[in-house]
DSSP file (Angstrom, degrees, kcal/mol; ACC not computed):
  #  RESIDUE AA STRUCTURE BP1 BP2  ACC     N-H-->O    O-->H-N    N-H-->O    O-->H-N    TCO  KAPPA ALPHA  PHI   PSI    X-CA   Y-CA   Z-CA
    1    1 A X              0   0    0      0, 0.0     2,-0.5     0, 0.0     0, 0.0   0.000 360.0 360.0 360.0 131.7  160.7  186.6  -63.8
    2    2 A X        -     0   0    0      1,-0.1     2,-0.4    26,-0.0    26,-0.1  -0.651 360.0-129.9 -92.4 134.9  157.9  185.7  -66.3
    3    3 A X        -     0   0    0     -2,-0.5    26,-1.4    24,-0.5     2,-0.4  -0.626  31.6-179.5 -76.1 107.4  155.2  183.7  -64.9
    4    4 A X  E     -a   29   0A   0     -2,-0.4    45,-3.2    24,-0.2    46,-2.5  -0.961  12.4-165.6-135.1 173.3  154.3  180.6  -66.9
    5    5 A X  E     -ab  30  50A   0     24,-3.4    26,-1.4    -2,-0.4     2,-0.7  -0.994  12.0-151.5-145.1 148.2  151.8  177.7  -66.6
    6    6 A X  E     -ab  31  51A   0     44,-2.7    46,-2.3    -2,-0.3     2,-0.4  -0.887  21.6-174.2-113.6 132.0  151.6  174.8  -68.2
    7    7 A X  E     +ab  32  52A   0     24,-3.2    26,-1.7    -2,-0.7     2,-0.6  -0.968  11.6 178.5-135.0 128.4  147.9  173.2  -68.7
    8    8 A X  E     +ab  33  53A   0     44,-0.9    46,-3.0    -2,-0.4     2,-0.3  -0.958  18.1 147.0-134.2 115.1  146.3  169.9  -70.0
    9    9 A X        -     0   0    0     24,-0.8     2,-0.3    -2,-0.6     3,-0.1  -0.986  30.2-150.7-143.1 142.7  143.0  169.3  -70.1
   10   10 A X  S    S-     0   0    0     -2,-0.3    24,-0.1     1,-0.1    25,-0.1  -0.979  78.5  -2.9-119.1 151.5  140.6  167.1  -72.6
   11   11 A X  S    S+     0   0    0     -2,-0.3    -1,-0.1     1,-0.1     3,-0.0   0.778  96.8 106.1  43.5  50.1  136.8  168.2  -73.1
   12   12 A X    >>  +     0   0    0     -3,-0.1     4,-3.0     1,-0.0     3,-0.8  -0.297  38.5 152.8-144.4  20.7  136.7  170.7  -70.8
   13   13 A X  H 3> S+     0   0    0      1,-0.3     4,-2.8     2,-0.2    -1,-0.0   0.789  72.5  49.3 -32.1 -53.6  136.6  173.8  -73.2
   14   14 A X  H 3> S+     0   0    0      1,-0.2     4,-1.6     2,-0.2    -1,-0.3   0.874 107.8  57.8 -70.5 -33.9  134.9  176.3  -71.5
   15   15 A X  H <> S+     0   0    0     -3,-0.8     4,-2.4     2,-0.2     5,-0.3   0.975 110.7  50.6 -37.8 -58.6  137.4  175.5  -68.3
   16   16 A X  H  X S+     0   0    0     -4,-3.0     4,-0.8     1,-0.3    -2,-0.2   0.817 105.7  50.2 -55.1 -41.0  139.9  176.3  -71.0
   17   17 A X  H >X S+     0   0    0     -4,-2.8     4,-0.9    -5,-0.3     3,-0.8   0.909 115.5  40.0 -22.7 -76.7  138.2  179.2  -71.7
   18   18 A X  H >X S+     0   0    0     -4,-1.6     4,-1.5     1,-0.3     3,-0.7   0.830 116.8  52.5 -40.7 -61.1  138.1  180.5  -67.9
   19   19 A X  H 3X S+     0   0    0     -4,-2.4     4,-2.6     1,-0.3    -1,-0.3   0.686 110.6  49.2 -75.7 -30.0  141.7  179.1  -67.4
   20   20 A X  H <X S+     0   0    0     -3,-0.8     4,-1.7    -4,-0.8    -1,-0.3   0.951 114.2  41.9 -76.6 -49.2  142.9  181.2  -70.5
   21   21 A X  H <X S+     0   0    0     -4,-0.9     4,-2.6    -3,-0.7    -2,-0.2   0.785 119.7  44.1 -77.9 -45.3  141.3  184.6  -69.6
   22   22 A X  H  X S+     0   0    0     -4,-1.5     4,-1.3     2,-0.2    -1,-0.2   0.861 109.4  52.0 -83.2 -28.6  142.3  184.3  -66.0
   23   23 A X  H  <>S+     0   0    0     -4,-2.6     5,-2.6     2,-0.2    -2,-0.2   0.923 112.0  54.1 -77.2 -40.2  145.9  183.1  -66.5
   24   24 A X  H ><5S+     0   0    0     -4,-1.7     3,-0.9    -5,-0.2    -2,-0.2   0.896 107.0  47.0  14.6 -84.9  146.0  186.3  -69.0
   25   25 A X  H 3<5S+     0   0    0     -4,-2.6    -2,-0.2     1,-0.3    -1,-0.2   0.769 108.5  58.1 -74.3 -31.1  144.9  188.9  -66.4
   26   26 A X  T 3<5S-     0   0    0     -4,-1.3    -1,-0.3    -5,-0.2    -2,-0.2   0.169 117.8-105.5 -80.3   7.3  147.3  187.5  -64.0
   27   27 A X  T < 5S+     0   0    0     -3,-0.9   -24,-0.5     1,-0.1    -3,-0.2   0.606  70.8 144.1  74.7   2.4  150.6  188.0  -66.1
   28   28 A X      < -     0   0    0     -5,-2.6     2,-0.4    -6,-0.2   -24,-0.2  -0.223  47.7-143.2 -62.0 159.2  151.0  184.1  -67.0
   29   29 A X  E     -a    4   0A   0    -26,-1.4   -24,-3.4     2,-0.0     2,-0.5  -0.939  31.2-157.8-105.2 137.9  152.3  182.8  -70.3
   30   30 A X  E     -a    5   0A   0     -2,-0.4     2,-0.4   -26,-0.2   -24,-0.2  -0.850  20.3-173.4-137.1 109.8  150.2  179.8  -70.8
   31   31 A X  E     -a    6   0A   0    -26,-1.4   -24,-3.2    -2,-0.5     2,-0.4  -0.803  16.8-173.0 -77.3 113.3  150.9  176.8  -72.8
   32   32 A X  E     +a    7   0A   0     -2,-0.4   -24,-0.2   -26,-0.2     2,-0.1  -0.959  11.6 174.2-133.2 156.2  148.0  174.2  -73.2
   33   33 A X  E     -a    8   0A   0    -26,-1.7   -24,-0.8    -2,-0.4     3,-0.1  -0.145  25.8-146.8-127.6-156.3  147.7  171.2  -74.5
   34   34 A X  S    S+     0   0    0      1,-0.2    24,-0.3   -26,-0.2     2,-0.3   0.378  82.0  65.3-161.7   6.7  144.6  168.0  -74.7
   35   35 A X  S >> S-     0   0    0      1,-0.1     4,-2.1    22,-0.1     3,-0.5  -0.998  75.8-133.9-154.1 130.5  147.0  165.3  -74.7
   36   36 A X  H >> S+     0   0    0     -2,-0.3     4,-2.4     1,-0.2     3,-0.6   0.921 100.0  60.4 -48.2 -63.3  149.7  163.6  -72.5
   37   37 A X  H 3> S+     0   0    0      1,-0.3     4,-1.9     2,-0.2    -1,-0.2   0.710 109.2  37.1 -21.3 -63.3  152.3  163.3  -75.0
   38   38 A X  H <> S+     0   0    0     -3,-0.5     4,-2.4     2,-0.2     5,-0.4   0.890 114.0  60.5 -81.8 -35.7  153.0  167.2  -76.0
   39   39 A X  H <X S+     0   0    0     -4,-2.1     4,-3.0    -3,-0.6     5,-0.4   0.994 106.9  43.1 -69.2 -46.9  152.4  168.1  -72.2
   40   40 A X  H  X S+     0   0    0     -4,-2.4     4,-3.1     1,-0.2     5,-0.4   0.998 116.6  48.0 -51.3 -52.3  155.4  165.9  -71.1
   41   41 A X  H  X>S+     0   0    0     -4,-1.9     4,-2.5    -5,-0.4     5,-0.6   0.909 107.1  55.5 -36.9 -54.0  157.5  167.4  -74.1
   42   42 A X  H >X5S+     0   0    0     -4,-2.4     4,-1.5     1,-0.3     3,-1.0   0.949 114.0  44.3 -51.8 -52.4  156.4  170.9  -73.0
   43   43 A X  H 3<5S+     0   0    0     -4,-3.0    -1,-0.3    -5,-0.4    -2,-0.2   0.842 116.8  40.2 -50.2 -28.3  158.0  169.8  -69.5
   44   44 A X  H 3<5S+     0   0    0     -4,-3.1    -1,-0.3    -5,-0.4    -2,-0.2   0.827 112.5  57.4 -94.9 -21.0  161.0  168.4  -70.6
   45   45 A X  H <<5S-     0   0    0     -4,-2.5     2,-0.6    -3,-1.0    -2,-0.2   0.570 126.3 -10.6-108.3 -19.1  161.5  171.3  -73.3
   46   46 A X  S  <<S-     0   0    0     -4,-1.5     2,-0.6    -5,-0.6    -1,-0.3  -0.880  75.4-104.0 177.1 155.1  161.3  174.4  -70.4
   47   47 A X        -     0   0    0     -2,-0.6     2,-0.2    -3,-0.1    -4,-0.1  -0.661  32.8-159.7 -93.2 121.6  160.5  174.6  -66.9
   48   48 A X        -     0   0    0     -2,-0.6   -43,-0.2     1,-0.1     3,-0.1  -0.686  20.5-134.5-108.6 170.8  156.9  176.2  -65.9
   49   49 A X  S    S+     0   0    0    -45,-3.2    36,-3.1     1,-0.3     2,-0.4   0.692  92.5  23.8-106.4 -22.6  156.0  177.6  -62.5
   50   50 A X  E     -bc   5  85A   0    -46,-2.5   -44,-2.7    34,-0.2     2,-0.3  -0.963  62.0-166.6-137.7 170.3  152.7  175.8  -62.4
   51   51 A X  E     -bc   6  86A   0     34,-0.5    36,-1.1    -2,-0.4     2,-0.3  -0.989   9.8-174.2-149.2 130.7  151.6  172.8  -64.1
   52   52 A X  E     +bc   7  87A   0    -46,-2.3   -44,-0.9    -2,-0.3    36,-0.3  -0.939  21.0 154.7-111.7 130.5  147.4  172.0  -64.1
   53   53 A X  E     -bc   8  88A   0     34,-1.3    36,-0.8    -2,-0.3   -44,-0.2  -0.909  49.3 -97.5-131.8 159.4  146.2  168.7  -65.7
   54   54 A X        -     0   0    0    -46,-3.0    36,-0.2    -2,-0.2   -46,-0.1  -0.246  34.2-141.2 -33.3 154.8  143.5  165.8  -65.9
   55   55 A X  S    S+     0   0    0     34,-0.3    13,-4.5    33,-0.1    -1,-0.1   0.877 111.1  41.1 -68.7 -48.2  144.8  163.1  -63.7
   56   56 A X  S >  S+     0   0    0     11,-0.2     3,-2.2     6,-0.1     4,-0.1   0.146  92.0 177.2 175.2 -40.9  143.5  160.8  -66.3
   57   57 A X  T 3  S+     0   0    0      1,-0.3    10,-0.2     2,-0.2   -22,-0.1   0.413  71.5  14.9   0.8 107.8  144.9  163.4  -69.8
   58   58 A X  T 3  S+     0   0    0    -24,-0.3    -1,-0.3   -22,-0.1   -23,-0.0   0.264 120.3  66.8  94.2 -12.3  144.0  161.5  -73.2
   59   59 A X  S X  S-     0   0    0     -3,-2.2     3,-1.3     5,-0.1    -2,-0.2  -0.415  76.2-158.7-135.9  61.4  141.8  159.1  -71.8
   60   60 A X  T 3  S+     0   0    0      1,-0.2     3,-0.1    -4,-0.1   -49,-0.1   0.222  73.3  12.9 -32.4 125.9  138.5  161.0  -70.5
   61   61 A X  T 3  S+     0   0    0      1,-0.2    -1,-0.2    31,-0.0     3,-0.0   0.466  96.9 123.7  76.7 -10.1  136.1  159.0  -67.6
   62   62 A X    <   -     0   0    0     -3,-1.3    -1,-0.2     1,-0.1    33,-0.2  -0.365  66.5-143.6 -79.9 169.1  138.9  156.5  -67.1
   63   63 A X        +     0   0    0     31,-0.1     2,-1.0    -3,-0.1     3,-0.2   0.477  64.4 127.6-118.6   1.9  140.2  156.1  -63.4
   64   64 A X        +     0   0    0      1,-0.2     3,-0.3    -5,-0.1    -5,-0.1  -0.514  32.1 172.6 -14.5  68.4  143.5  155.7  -65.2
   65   65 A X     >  +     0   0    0     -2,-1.0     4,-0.8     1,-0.2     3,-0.4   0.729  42.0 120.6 -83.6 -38.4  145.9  158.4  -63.5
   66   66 A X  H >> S+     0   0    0     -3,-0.2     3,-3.1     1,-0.2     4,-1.7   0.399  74.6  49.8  30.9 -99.5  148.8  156.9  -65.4
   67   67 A X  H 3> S+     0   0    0     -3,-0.3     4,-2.1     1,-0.3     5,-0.3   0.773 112.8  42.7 -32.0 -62.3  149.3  160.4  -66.9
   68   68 A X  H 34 S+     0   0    0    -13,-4.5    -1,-0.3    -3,-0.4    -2,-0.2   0.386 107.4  60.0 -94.1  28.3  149.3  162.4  -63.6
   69   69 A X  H <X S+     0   0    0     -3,-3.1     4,-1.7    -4,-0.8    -2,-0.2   0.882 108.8  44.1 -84.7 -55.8  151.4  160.0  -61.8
   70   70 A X  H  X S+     0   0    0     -4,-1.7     4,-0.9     2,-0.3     5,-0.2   0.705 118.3  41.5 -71.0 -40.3  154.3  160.6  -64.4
   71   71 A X  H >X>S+     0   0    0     -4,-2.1     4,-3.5     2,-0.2     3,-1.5   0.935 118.0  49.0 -80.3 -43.3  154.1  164.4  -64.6
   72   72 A X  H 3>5S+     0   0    0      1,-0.3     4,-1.8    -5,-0.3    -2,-0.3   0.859 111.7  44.1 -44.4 -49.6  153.6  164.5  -61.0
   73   73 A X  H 3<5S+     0   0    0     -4,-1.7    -1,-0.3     2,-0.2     4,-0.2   0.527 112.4  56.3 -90.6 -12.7  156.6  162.2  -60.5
   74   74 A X  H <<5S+     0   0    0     -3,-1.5     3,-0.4    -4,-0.9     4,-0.4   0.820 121.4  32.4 -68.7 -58.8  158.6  164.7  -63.4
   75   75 A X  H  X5S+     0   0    0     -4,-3.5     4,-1.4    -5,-0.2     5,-0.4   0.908  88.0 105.3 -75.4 -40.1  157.7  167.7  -60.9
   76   76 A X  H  X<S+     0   0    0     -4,-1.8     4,-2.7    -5,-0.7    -1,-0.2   0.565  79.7  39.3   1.2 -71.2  157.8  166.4  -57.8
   77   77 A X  H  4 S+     0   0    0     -3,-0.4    -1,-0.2    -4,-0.2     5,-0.2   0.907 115.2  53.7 -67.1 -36.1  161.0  167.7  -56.3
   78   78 A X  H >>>S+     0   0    0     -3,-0.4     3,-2.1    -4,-0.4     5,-1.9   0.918 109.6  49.8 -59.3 -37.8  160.5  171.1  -57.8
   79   79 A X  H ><5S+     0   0    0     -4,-1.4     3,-2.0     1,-0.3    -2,-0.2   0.995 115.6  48.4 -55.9 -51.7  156.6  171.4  -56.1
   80   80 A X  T 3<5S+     0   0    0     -4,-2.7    -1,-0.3    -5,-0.4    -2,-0.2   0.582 103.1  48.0 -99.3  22.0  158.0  170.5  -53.1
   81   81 A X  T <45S-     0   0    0     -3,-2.1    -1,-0.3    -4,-0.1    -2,-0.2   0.073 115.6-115.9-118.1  12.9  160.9  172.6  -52.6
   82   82 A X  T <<5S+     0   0    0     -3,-2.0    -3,-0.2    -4,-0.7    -2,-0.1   0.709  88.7 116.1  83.7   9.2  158.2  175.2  -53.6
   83   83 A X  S   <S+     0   0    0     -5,-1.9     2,-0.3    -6,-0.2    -4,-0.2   0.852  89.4  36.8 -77.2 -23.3  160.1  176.5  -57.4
   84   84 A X        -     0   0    0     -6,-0.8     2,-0.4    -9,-0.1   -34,-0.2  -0.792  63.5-154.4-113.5 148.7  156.4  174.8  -58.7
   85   85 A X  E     +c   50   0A   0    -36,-3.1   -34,-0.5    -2,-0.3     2,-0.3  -0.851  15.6 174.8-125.9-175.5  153.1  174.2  -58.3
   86   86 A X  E     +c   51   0A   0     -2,-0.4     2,-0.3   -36,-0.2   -34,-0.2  -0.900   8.1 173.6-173.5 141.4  150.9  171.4  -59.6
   87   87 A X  E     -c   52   0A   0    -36,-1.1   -34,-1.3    -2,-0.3     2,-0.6  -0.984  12.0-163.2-149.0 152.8  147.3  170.3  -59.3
   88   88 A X  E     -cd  53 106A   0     17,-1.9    19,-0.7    -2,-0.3     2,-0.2  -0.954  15.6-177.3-138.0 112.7  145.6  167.4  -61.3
   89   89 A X        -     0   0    0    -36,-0.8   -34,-0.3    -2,-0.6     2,-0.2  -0.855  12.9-179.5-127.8 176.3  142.3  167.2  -61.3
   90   90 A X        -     0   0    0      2,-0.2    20,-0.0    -2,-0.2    -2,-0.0  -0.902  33.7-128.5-174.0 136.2  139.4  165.0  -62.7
   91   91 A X  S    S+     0   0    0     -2,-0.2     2,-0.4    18,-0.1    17,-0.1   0.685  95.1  76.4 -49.7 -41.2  135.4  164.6  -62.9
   92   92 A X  S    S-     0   0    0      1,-0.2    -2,-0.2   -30,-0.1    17,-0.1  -0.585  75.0-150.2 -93.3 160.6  135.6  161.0  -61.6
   93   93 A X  S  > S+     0   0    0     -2,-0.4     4,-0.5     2,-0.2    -1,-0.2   0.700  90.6  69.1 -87.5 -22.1  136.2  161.0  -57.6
   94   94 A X  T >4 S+     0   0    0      1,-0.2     3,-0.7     2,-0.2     4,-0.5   0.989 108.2  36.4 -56.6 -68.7  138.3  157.2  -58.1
   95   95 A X  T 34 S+     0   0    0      1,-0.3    -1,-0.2     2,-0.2    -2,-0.2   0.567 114.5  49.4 -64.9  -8.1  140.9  158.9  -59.8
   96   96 A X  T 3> S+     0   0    0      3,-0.1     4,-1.9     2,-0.1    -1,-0.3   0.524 120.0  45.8 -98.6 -17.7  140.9  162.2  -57.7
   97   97 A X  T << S+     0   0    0     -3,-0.7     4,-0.4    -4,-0.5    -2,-0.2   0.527 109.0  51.2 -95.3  10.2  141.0  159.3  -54.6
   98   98 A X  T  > S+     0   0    0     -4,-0.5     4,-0.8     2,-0.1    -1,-0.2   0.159 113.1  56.9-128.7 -11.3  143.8  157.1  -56.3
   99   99 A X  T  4>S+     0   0    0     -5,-0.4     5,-2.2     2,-0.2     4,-0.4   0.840 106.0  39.5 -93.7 -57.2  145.5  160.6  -56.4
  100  100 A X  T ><5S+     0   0    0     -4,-1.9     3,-5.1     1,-0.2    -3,-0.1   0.988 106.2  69.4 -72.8 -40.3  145.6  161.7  -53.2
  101  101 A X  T 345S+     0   0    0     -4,-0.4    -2,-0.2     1,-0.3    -1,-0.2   0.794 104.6  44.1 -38.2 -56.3  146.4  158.1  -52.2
  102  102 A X  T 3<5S-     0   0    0     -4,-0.8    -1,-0.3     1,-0.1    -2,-0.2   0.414 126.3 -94.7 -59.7 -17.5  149.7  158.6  -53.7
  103  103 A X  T < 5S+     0   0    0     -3,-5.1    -3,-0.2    -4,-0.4    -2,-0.1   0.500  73.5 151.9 105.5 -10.4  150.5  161.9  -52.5
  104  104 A X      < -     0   0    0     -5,-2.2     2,-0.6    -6,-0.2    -1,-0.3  -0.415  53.5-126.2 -53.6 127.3  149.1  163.9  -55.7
  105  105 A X        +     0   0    0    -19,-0.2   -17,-1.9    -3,-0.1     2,-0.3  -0.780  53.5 160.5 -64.6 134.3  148.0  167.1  -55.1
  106  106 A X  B     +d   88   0A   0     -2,-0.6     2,-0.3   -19,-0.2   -17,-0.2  -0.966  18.2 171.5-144.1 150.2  144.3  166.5  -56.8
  107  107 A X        -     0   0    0    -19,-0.7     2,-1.0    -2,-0.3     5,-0.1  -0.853  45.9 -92.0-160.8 124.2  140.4  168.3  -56.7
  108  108 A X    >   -     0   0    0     -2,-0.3     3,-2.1   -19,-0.2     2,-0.3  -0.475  28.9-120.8  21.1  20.9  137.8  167.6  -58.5
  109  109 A X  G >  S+     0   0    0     -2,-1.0     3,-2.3     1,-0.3   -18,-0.1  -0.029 112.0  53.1 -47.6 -51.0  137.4  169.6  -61.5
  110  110 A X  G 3  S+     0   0    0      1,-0.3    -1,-0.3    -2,-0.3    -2,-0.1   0.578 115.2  49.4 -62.5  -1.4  133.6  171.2  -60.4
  111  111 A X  G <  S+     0   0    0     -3,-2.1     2,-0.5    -4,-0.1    -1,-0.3   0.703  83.4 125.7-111.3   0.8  135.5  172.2  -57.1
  112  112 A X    <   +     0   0    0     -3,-2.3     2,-0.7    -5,-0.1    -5,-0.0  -0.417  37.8 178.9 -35.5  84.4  138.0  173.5  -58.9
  113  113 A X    >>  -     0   0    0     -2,-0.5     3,-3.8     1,-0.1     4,-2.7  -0.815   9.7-169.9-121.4  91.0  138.8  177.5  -58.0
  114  114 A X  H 3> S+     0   0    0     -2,-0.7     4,-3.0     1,-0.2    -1,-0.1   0.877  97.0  51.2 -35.9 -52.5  141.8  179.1  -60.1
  115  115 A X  H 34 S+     0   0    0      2,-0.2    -1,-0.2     1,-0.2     4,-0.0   0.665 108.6  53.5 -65.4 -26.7  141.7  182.1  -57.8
  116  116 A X  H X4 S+     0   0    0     -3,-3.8     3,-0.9     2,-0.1    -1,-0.2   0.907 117.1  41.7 -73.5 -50.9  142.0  179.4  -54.2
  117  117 A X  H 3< S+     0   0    0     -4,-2.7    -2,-0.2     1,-0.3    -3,-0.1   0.903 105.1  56.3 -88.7 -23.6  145.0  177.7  -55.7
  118  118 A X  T 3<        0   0    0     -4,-3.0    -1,-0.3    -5,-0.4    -2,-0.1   0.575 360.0 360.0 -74.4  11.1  147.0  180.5  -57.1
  119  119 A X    <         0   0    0     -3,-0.9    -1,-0.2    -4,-0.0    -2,-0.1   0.498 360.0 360.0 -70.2 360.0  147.2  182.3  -53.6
């Protein structure tokens, strides 16, 4: 079964970098995007086994989660009957704390360790 992930992040290039090179060596196919709009499509258009994004996706510093409430609530049942994973993270700490209120899995992006969560 091929291993894909689906990733949306804006202004975070060198994350993208990391995320590109590591998702690679690990046997992923990785689709990324920098904007909400094509990351929902990518979800609705084929099913990935992890899904990464801002909380916050198109609108950078805002405490706006908007974005990862709606993929999150698209994934939901698959994360938690364990065919997916999903983490949304964010710089500002409102919107990673408006995240977990909800039930989101969410971190930080500068705690942020690819290697923690794909175990």
């Amino acid at each position: 079964m091929q291993k894909t992930v689906l990733i949306g992040l804006h202004g975070k290039e060198s994350l993208v970098d990391v995320l590109k090179l590591e998702f690679l060596f690990d046997g992923y196919t990785a689709t990324f995007v920098n904007t909400f709009d094509p990351m929902f499509t990518h979800a609705e258009q084929g099913i990935y086994g992890v899904y990464i994004m801002d909380l916050n996706l198109g609108s950078p510093n805002s405490e706006n989660i908007d974005p990862g409430i709606r993929m999150y609530d698209y994934v939901r049942a698959r994360v938690e009957s364990g065919e997916a994973r999903f983490l949304g993270i964010s710089g500002n700490v409102a919107a990673v704390a408006a995240a977990y209120q909800r039930g989101i899995p969410a971190c930080r992006s500068a705690s942020f360790i690819l290697s923690d969560f794909l175990k």
